[in-house]
C-alpha positions as a printed NumPy array, in Angstrom:
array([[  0.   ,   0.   ,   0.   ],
       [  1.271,   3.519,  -0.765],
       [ -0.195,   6.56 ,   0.9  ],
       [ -0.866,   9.818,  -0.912],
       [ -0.635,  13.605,  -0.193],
       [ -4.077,  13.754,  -2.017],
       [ -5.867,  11.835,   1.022],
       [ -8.072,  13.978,   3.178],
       [ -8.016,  13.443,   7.596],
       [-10.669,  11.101,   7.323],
       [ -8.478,   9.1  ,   4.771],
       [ -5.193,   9.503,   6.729],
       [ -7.073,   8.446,  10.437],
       [ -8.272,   5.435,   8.395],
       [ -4.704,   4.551,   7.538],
       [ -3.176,   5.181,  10.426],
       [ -5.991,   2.381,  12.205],
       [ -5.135,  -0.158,   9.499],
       [ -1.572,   0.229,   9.992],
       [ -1.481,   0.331,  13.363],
       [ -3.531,  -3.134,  13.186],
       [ -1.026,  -4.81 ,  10.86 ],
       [  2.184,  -3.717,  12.75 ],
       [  0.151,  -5.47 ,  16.219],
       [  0.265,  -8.644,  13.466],
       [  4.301,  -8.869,  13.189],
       [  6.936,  -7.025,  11.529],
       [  5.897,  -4.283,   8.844],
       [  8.775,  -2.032,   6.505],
       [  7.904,   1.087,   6.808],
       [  9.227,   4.037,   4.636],
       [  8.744,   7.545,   5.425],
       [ 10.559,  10.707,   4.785],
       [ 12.337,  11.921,   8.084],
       [ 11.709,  15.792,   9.244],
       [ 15.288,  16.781,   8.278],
       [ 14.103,  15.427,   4.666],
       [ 16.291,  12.059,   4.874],
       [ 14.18 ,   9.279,   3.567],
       [ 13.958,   6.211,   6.08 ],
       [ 12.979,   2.675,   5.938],
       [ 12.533,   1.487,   9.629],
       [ 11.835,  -2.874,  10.229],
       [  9.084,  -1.887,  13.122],
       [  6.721,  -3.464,  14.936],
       [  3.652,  -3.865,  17.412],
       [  3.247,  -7.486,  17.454],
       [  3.34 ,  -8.029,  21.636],
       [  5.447, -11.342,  21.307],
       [  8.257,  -9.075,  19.463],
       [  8.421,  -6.42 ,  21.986],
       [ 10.838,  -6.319,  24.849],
       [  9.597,  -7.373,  28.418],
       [  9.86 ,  -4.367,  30.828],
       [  8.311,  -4.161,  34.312],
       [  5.624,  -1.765,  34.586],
       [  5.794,   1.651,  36.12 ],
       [  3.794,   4.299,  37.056],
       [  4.507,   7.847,  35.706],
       [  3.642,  10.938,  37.126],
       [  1.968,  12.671,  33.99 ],
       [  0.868,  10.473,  31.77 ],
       [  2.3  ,  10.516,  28.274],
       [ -0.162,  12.387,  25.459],
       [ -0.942,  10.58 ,  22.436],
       [ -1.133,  12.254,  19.113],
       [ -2.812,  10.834,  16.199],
       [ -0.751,  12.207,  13.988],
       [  2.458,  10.071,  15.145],
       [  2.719,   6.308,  15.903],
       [  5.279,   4.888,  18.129],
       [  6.742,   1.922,  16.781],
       [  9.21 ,  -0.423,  18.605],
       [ 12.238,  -0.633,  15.522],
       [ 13.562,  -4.206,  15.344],
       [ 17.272,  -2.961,  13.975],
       [ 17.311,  -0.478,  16.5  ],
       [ 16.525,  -2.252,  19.595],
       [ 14.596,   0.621,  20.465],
       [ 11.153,   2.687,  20.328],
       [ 10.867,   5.376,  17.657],
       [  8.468,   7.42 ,  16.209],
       [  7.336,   9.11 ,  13.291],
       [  4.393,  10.956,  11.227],
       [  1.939,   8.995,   9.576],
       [  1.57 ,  11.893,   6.7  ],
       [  5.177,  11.332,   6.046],
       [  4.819,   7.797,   5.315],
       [  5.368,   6.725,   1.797],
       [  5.73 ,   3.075,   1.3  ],
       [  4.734,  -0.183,   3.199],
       [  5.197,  -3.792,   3.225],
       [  4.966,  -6.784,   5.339],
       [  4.394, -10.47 ,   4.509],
       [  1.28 , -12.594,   5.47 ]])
């Protein structure tokens, strides 16, 4: 699947669900351009049996969610990262 500017909120909210949905499946490529302009391809996932175990804490202010990111644990990186759903421009993943 590859996103386009031409797609309206509505669009865009409906990608960002479907998305989210097949990164909780396994391991998705995703390609997006970076805000410095560098282009990106990230190995990512959501998939709860590919995320690292960590204890739970509690936090003093909780942590706002904007709908116009999505946090992403990156399987190269070891790490969680982040980026803008608008500035996605290519997917893939197998079944």
């Amino acid at each position: 699947m590859t996103p386009t500017s031409s797609w309206d909120d509505k669009e865009w909210a409906t990608f960002r669900k479907w998305l989210k949905s097949m990164l909780e499946m396994g391991e998705v490529k995703v390609s997006f351009v970076k805000k410095d302009g560098d282009k990106r391809v990230m190995k990512c996932t959501l998939d709860p049996s590919l995320l690292p175990k960590k204890p739970i804490t509690e936090t003093k202010t909780p942590r706002k969610i904007s709908d116009a990111t999505l946090a992403v644990y990156d399987l190269t990186a070891k790490g969680w990262r982040s980026f803008t759903i608008k500035s996605v421009t290519q997917i893939s993943f197998t079944i």
